[in-house]
ROSE-107823 format. One record per residue (C-alpha): residue in one letter; residue number from 1; x negated, y negated, z. Coordinates in Angstrom, 3 decimals, always signed. Layout:
N
NODE; res; n; X; Y; Z
NODE; A; NUM; X; Y; Z
...
// end
This chain:
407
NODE; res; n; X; Y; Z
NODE; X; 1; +0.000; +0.000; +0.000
NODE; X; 2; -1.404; -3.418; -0.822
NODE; X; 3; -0.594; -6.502; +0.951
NODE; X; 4; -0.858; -9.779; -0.132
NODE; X; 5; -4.189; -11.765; +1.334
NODE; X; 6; -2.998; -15.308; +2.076
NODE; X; 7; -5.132; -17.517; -0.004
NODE; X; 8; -7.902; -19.430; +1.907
NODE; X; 9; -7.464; -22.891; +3.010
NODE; X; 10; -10.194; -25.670; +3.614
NODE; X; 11; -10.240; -27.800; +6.655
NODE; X; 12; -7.534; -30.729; +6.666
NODE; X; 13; -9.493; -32.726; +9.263
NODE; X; 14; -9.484; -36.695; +7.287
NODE; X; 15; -13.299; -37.135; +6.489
NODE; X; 16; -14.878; -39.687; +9.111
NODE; X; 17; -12.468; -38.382; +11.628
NODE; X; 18; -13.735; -35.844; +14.959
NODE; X; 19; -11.314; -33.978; +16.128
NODE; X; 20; -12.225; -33.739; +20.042
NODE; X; 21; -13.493; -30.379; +21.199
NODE; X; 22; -11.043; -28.045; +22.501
NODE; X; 23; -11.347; -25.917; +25.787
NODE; X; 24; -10.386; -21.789; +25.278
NODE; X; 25; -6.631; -21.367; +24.188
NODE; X; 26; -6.394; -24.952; +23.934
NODE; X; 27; -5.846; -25.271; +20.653
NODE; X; 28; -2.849; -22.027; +20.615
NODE; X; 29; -1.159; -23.635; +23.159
NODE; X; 30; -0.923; -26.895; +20.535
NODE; X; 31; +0.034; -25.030; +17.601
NODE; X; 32; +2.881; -23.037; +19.405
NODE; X; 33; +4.362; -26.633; +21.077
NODE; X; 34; +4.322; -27.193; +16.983
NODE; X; 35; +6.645; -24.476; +16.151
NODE; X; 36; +8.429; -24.257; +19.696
NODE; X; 37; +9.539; -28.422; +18.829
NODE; X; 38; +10.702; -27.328; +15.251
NODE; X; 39; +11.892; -23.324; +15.977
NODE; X; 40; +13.969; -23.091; +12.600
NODE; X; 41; +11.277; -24.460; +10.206
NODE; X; 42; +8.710; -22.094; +8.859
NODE; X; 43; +5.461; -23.591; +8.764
NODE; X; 44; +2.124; -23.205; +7.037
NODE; X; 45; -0.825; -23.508; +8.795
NODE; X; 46; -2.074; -26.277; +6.651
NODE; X; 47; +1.264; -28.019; +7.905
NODE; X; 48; +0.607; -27.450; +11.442
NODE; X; 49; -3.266; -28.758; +10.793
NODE; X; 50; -2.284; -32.223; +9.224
NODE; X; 51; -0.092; -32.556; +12.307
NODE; X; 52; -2.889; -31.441; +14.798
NODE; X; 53; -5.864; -32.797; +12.943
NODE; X; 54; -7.502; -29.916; +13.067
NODE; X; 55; -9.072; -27.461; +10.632
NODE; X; 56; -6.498; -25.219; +8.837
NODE; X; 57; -8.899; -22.140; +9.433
NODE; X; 58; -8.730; -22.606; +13.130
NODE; X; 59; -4.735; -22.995; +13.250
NODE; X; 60; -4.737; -19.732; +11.039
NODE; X; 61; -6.318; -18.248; +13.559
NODE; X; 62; -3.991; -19.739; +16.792
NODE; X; 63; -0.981; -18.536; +14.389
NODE; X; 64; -2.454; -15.369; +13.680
NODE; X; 65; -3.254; -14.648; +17.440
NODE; X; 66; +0.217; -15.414; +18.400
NODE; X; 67; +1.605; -13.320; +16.593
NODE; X; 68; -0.290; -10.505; +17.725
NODE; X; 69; +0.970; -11.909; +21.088
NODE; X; 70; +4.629; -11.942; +20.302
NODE; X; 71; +4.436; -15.291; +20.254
NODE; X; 72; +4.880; -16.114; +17.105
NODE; X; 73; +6.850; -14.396; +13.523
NODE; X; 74; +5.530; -13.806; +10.164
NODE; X; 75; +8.285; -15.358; +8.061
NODE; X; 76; +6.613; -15.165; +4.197
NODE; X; 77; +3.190; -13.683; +3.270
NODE; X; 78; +2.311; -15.849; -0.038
NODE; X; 79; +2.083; -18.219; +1.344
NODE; X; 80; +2.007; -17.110; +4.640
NODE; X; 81; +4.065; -18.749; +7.210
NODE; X; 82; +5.119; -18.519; +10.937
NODE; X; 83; +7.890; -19.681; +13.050
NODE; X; 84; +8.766; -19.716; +16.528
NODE; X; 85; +10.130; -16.799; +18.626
NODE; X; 86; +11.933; -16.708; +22.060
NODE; X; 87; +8.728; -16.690; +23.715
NODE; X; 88; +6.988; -19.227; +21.887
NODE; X; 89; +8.088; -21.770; +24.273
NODE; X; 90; +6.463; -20.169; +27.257
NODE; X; 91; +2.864; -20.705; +25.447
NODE; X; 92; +3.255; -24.175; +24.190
NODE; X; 93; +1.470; -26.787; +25.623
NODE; X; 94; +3.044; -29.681; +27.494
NODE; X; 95; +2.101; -32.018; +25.012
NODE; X; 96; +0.043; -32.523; +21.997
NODE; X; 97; -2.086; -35.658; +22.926
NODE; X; 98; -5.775; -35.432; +21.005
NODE; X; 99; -8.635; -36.054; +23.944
NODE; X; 100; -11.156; -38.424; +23.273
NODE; X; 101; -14.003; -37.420; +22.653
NODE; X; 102; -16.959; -36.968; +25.144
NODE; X; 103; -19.107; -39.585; +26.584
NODE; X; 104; -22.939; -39.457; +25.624
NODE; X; 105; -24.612; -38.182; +28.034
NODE; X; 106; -27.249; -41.164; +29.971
NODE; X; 107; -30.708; -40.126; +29.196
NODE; X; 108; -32.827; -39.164; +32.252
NODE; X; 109; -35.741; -41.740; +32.822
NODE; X; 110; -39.082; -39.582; +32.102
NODE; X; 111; -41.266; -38.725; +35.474
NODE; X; 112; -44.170; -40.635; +36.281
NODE; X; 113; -45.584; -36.824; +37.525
NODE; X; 114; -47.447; -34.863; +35.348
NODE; X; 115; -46.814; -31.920; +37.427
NODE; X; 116; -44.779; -29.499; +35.380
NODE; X; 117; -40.665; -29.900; +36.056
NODE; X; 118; -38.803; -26.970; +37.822
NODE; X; 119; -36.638; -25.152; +35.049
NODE; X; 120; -32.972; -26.217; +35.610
NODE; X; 121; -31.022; -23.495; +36.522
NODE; X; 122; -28.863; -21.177; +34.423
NODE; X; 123; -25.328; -19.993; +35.125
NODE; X; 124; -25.515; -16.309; +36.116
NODE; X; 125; -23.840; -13.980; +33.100
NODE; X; 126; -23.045; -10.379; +32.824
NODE; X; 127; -24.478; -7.625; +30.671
NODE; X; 128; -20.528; -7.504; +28.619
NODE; X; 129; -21.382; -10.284; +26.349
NODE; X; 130; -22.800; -13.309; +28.107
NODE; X; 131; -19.755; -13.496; +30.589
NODE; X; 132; -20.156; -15.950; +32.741
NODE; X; 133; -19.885; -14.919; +36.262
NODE; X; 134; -16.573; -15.945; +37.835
NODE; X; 135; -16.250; -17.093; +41.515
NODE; X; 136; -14.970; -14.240; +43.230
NODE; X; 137; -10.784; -14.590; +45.412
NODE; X; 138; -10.891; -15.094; +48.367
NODE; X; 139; -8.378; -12.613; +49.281
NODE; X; 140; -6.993; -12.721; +53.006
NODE; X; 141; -3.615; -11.066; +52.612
NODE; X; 142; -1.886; -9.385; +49.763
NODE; X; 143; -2.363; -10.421; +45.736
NODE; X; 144; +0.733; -10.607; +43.314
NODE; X; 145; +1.339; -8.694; +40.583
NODE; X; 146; +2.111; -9.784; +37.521
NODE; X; 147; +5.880; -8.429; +38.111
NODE; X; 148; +5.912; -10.417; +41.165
NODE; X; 149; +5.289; -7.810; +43.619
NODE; X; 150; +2.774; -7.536; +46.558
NODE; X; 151; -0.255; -5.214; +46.060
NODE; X; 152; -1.982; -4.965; +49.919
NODE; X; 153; -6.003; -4.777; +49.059
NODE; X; 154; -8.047; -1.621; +50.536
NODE; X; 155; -11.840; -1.489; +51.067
NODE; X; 156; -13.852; -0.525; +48.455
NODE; X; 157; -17.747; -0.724; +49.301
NODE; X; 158; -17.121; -3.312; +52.054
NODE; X; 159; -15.030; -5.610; +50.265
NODE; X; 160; -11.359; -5.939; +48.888
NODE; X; 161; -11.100; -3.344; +45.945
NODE; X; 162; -9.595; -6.099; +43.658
NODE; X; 163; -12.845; -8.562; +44.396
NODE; X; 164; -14.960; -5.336; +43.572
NODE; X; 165; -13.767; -4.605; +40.499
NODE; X; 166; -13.630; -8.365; +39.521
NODE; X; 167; -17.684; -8.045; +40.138
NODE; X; 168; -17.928; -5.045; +37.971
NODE; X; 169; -16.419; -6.973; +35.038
NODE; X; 170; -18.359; -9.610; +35.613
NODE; X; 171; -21.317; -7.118; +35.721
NODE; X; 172; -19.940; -5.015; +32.315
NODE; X; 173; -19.730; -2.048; +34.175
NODE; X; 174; -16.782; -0.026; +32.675
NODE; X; 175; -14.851; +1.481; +36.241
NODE; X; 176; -12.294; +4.818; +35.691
NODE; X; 177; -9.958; +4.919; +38.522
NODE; X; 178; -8.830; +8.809; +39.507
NODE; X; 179; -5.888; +10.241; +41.662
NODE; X; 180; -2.887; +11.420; +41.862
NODE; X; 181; -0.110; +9.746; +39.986
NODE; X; 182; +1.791; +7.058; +42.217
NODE; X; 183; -1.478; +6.185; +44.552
NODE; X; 184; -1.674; +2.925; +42.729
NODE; X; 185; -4.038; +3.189; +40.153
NODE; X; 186; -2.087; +0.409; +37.967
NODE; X; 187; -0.998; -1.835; +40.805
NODE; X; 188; -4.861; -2.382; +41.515
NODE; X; 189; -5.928; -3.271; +38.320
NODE; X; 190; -2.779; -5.724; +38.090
NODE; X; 191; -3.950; -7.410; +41.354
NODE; X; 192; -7.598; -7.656; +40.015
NODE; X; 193; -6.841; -8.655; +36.578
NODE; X; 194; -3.626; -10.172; +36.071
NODE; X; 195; -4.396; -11.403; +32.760
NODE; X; 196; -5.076; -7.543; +31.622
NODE; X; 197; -3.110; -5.675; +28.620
NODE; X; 198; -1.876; -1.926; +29.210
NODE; X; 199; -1.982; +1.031; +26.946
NODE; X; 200; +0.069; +3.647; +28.441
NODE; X; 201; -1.780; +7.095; +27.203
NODE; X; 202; +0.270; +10.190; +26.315
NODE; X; 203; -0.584; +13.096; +23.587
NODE; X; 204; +1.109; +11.195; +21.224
NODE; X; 205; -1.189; +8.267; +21.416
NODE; X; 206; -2.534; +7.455; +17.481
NODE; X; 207; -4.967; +4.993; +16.845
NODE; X; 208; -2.871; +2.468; +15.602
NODE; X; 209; -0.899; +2.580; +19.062
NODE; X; 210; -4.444; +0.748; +19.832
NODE; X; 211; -5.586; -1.408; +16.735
NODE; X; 212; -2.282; -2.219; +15.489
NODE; X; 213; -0.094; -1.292; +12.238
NODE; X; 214; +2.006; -2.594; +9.541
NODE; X; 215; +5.047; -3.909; +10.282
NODE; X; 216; +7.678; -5.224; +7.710
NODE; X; 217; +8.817; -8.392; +7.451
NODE; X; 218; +12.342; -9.671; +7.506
NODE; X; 219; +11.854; -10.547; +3.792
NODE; X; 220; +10.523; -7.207; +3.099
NODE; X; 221; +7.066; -7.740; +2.888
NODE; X; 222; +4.327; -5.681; +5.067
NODE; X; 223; +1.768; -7.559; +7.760
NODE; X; 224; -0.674; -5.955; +9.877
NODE; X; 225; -0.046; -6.710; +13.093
NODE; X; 226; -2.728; -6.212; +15.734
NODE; X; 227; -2.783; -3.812; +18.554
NODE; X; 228; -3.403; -4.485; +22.512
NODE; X; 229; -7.220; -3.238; +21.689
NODE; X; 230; -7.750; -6.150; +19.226
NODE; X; 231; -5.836; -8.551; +20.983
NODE; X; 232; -7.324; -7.699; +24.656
NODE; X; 233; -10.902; -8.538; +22.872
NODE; X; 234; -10.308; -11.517; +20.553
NODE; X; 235; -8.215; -12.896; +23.600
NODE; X; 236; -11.209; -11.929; +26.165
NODE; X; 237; -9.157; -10.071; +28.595
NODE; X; 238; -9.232; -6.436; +30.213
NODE; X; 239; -7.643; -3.866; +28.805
NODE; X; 240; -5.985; -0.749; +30.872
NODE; X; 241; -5.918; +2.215; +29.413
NODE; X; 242; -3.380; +4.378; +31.421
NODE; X; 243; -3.317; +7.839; +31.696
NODE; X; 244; -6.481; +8.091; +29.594
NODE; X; 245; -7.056; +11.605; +29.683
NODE; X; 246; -3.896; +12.152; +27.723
NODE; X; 247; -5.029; +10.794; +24.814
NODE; X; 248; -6.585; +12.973; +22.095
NODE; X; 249; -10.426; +12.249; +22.370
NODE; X; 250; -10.849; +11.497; +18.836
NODE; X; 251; -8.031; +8.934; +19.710
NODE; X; 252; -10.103; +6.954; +22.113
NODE; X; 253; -13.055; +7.280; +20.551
NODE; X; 254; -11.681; +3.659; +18.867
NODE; X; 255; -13.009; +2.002; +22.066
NODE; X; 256; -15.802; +3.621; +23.027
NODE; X; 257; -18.008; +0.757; +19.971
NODE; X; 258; -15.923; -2.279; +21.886
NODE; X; 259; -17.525; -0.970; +25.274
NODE; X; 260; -21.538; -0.339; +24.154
NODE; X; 261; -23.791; -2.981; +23.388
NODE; X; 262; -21.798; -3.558; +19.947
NODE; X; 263; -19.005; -5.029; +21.374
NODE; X; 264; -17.298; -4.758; +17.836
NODE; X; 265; -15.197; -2.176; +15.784
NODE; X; 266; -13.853; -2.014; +12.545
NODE; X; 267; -9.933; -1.911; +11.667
NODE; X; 268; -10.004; +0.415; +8.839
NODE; X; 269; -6.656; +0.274; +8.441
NODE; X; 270; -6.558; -3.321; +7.992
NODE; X; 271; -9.075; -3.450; +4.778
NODE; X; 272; -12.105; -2.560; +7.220
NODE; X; 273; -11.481; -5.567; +9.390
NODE; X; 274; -14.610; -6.116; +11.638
NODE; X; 275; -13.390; -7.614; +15.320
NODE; X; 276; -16.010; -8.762; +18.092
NODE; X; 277; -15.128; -8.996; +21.555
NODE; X; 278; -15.252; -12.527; +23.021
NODE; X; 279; -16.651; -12.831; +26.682
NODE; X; 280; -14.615; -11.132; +29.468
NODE; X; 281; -13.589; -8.357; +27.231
NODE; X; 282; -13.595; -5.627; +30.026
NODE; X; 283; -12.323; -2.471; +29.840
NODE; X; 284; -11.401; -0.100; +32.901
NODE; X; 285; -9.127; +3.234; +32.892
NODE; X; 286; -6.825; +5.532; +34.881
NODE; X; 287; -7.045; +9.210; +35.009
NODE; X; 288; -4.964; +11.326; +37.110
NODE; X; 289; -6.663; +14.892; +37.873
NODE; X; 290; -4.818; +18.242; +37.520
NODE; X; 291; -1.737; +16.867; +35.259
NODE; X; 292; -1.223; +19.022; +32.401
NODE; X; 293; -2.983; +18.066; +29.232
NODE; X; 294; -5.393; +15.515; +31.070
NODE; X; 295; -8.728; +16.501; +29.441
NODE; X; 296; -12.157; +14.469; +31.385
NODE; X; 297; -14.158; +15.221; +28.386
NODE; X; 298; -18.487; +13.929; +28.576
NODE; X; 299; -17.668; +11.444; +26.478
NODE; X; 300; -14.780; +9.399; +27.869
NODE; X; 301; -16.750; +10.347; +31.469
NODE; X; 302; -20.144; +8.702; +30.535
NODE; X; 303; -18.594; +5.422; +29.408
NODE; X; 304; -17.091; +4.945; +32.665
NODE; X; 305; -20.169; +4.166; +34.805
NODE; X; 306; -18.443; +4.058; +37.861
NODE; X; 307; -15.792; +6.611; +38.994
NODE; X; 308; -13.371; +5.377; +41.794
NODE; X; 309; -11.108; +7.846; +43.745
NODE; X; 310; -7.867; +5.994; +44.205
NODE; X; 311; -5.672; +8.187; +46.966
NODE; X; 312; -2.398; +7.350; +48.721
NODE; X; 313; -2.638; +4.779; +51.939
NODE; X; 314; -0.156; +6.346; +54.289
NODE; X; 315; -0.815; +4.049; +57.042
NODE; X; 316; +0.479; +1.071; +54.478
NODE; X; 317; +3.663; +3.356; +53.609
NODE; X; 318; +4.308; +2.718; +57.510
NODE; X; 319; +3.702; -0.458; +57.460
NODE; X; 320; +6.274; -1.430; +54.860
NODE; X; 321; +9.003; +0.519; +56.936
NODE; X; 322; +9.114; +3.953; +55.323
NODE; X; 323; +10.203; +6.110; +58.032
NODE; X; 324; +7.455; +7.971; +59.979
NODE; X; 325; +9.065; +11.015; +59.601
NODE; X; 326; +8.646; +10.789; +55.656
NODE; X; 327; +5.374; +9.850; +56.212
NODE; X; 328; +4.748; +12.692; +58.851
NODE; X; 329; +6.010; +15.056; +55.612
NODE; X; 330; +3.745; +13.885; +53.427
NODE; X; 331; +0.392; +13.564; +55.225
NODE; X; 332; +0.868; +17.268; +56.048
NODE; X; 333; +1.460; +18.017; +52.513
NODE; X; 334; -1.546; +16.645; +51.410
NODE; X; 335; -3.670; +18.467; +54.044
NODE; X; 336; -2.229; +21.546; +52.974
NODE; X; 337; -3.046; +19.888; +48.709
NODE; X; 338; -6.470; +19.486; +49.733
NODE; X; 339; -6.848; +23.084; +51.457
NODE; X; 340; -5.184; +24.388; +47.859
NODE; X; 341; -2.263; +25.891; +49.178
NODE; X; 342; -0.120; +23.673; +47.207
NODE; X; 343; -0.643; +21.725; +44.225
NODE; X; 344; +1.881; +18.662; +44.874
NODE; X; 345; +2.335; +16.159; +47.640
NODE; X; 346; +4.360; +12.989; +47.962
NODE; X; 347; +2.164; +9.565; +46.843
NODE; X; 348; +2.818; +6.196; +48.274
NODE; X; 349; +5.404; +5.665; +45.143
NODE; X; 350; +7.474; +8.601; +46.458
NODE; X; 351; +7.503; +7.078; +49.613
NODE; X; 352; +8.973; +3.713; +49.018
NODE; X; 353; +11.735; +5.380; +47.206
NODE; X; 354; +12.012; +7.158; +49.810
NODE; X; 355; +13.202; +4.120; +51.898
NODE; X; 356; +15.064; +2.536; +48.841
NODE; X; 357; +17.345; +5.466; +48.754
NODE; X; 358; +17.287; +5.811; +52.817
NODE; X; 359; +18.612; +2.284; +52.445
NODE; X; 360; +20.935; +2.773; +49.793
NODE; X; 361; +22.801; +5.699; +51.100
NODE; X; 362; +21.031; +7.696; +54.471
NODE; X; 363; +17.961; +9.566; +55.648
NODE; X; 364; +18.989; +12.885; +55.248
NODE; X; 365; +19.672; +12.284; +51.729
NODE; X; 366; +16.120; +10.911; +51.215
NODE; X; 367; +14.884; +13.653; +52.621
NODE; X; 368; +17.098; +16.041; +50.223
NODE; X; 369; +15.541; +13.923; +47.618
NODE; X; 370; +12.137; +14.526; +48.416
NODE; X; 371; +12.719; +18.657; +48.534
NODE; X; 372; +14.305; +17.955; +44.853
NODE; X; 373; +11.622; +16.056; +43.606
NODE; X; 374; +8.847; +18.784; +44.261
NODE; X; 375; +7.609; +20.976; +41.569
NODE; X; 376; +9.575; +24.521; +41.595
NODE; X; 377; +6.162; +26.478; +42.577
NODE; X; 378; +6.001; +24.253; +45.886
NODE; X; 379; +9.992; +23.727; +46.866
NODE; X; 380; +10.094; +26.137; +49.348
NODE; X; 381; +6.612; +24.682; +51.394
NODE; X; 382; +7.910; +21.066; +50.642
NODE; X; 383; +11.469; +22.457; +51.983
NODE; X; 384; +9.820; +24.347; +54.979
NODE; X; 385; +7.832; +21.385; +56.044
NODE; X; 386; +10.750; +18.601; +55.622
NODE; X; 387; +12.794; +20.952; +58.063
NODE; X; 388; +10.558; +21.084; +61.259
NODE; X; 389; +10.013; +17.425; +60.788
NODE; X; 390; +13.223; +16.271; +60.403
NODE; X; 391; +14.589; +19.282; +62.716
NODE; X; 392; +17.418; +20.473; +60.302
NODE; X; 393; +17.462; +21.943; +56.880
NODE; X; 394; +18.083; +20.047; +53.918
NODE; X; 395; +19.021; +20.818; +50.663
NODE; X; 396; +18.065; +19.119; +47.014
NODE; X; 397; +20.822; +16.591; +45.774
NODE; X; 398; +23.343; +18.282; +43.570
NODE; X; 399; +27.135; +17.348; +42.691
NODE; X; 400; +30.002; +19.086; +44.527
NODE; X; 401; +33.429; +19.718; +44.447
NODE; X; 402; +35.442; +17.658; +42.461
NODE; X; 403; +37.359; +15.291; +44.026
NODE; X; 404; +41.080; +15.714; +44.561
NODE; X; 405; +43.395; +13.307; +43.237
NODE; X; 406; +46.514; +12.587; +45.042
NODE; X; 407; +50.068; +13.100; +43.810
// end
C-alpha cells in the first residue's frame, strides 16, 4: 500500500524576523491553542506557521506529534491537514504571545591573575542520552497517581522506591519490577513517573501494538500513526511495558536498539522511518513470575540491569481498613506460597476489594468472595484457612433460588 508523502514545506518565518526560542513542548502547546480556537477548520501547517511565525517544518512536527498523542486528527493527506479533537483543548497553551528574545549576556571583565581559572562546573547527566539529572521529590507522605489515587512509598535501598527509580532513570539504568500480579508493580511506576506511557503485554502483542500502524482516514485515505514506543521517545518520557514476559520475544526485541547505546530504531513499516530517543527516554518493565505463558528469556533479562522484587505490603492493607481477619487469611497463605504448598495467595489488590465489597454488602460475603476467587487447585486450602479465621465456613458466591413473586 502506498501513501501519499505530504510535499515538503520551507520555513515561513518573514526574512529579518527571529522567532524567540522556545522551551520543550512549547511550541505544541501553541499550535494546538491554533486548532483548539478554530476546531472546525482544517489547517495546514504552513497556515498554522504564518500565524505562529515559526518554521512550517517545526509545526509539522507539533501537528504530527499530536496526533500521535490523540491530540490532534488527520483530516486530508495531499495536502495534509489537521484539526482539533476533544482533547486538543487540554494541550493548548493559554495564550499565543511570542517572547522576546533573550538579553545578551554582559561580558565578564578579564582577570588581572594569570593563574589558570577553575573550570565552571557542568550539570551532572546520565548515561541515557545526556539526561540531565533531575532534583529528586521530596516525598513525606503518599504520591498521586495519575488516576488520582494515593500510592503509599516503601523502602527501596534506604530511600522511597519512587525517588529510587527516579535516580535510575536519571542514571539510564533500565529497572524490571517482579511479583505477583496485584502487589503494585504499575501503581509504583505511576507514582515515580507520572508522565510515563503503558503497553499492556499479552501473547497477542505485534509490533505495531508498539511502533504504530495505519489507520484510515475519515476521507478514506491511510496515515501511519505512531505507537506508545515512538511517541514515549520523541516525547522523552518512560515507557511501561506491562506484563512483559507475555510478549513474544521477537516482539520486544523492537526495544531492546531504543535501550543500548543507539538510542534509535527504525519503523520499517513506515518506509524505514529512523526515530532517536530525546533525553529522558527511560524504559522500565513488569514481570509477574509463575503466570502461564510468562517466558524471562536472557535477552529481555540482561537489558534490565536491575531486577526489583515488588511483593504485597500487608501491614499497608491494615492500614487502609481492610479487616485484619482478611489480612490474617492472606499472610498465612503466602507463608504456605512461599513453602510451595500452594501456588496462589491474595495480593494487596485482592484485599482492598475485599473491603469494597465488605462495604458494599457484608464480611462474610467478602470472605465467600475470596474462597471464589482462588484458583480450583487451591480452593479447598484457601477455603480451609478462611474458616478457622473467620470461625465459620463459607461458601463461594453463587445465585439461589429464584425469588417468589406474590399473587
Amino acid at each position: 500500500m502506498t501513501t501519499p508523502t505530504p510535499p515538503a514545506t520551507g520555513p515561513t518565518t518573514p526574512a529579518g524576523a527571529t522567532a524567540t526560542r522556545l522551551r520543550n513542548g512549547e511550541l505544541r502547546a501553541m499550535v494546538a491553542k491554533v486548532l483548539a480556537d478554530d476546531p472546525a477548520t482544517a489547517h495546514t501547517p504552513g497556515s498554522i506557521a504564518s500565524a505562529l511565525n515559526r518554521s512550517s517544518g517545526a509545526v509539522g512536527n507539533a501537528c504530527r506529534a499530536l496526533t500521535d498523542r490523540g491530540q490532534a486528527e488527520v483530516v486530508t493527506v495531499a495536502p495534509v491537514t489537521y484539526r482539533a479533537t476533544a482533547t486538543t483543548a487540554s494541550a493548548a497553551a493559554p495564550a499565543v504571545t511570542p517572547g522576546s528574545p533573550p538579553a545578551p549576556r554582559p561580558r565578564r571583565p578579564k582577570r588581572a591573575s594569570t593563574a589558570p581559572a577553575a573550570a565552571a562546573p557542568t550539570p551532572a547527566t546520565s548515561t541515557a542520552g545526556s539526561t540531565p539529572t533531575r532534583p529528586a521529590r521530596k516525598v513525606t507522605g503518599p504520591v498521586k497517581r495519575p488516576n488520582g489515587t494515593d500510592y503509599h512509598p516503601r523502602l527501596l535501598s534506604g530511600m522511597p522506591d519512587v525517588t529510587a527509580l527516579q535516580r535510575l532513570r536519571d542514571a539510564g539504568v533500565a529497572a524490571l519490577l517482579y511479583g505477583p500480579p496485584g502487589t503494585g508493580k504499575t501503581s509504583v511506576v505511576e507514582a515515580a513517573f507520572n508522565d510515563c506511557l503503558t503497553v499492556q503485554g499479552d501473547g497477542d502483542t505485534v509490533v505495531a501494538d508498539l511502533v504504530g500502524d495505519y489507520t484510515k482516514t475519515p476521507d478514506g485515505d491511510f496515515v501511519f500513526v505512531h505507537g506508545p514506543l515512538v511517541r514515549a521517545m520523541r516525547a522523552g518520557v518512560p515507557l511501561f511495558i506491562d506484563d512483559a514476559t507475555l510478549i513474544p520475544p521477537t516482539v520486544l526485541a523492537v526495544v531492546y536498539p531504543a535501550m543500548d547505546g543507539r538510542r534509535e530504531i527504525i519503523v520499517k513499516a513506515n518506509g524505514g522511518e529512523v526515530v532517536k530517543a530525546e533525553p529522558g527516554f527511560y524504559v522500565v518493565a513488569g514481570h509477574n513470575p509463575g503466570v502461564h505463558g510468562a517466558i524471562l528469556t536472557d535477552a529481555l533479562s540482561s537489558r534490565f540491569s536491575v531486577h526489583i522484587q515488588v511483593s504485597s505490603d500487608y501491614a499497608l492493607a491494615e492500614q487502609l481498613g481492610v479487616d485484619k481477619k482478611a489480612v490474617r487469611v492472606a499472610r498465612n497463605l503466602a507463608t504456605r506460597q512461599e513453602k510451595g504448598e500452594i501456588g496462589w495467595a491474595p495480593q494487596l489488590r485482592e484485599l482492598l476489594a475485599f473491603k469494597k465489597l465488605a462495604d458494599a454488602w457484608d464480611l462474610d460475603a467478602a470472605a465467600g468472595n475470596l474462597v471464589g476467587i482462588a484458583p480450583e487447585e487451591d480452593r479447598a486450602t484457601v477455603a480451609a484457612v478462611v474458616r478457622d479465621v473467620f470461625g465459620k465456613t463459607v461458601a463461594p458466591l453463587a445465585l439461589g433460588a429464584r425469588i417468589a413473586t406474590k399473587p
